[in-house]
C-alpha positions in Angstrom: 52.1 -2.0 -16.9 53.0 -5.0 -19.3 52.3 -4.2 -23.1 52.8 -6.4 -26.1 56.1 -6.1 -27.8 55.0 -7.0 -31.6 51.1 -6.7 -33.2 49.1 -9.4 -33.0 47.4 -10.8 -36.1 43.8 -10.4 -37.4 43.8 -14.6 -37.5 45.6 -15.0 -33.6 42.5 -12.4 -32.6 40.0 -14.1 -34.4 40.9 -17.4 -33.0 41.0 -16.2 -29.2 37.4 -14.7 -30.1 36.1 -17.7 -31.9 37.1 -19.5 -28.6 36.2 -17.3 -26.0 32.5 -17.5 -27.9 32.8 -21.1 -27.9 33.3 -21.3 -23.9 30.1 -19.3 -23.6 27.8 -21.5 -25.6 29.0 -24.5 -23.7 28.2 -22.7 -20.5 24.8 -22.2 -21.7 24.0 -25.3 -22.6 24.2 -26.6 -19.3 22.8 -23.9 -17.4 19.6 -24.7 -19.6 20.7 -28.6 -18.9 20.4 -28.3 -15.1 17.6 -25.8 -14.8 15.5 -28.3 -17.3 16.4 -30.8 -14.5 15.4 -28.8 -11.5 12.3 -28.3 -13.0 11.2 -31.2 -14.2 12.8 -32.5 -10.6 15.5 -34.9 -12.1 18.0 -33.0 -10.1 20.8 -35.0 -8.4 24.3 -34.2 -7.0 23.1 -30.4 -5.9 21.1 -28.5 -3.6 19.1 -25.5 -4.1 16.7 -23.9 -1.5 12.5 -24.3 -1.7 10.3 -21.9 0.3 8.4 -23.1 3.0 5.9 -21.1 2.8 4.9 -21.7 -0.6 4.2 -25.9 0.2 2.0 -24.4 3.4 0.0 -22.4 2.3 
């Protein structure tokens, strides 16, 4: 199993956090982006699947 040779520093660790949480807000952004658009049906370039029985009934 590979293990680090030397500590890392506080500010290396802080940086790769400060990054990884960076990642995740952009994902949420457009996650809220493209469900906005679904919803208000401005979606294009995508498919997602619609009952049938919900427009029959």
């Amino acid at each position: 199993m590979a293990v680090p040779k030397k500590k890392t520093s506080k500010g290396k660790r802080n940086q790769r956090h400060a990054q990884w949480k960076a990642k995740a807000s952009v994902a949420a952004q457009k996650a809220l982006s493209i469900g906005k658009a679904v919803l208000s049906g401005r979606a294009q370039g995508f498919v997602y699947p619609i009952n049938d029985d919900e427009s029959e009934a």
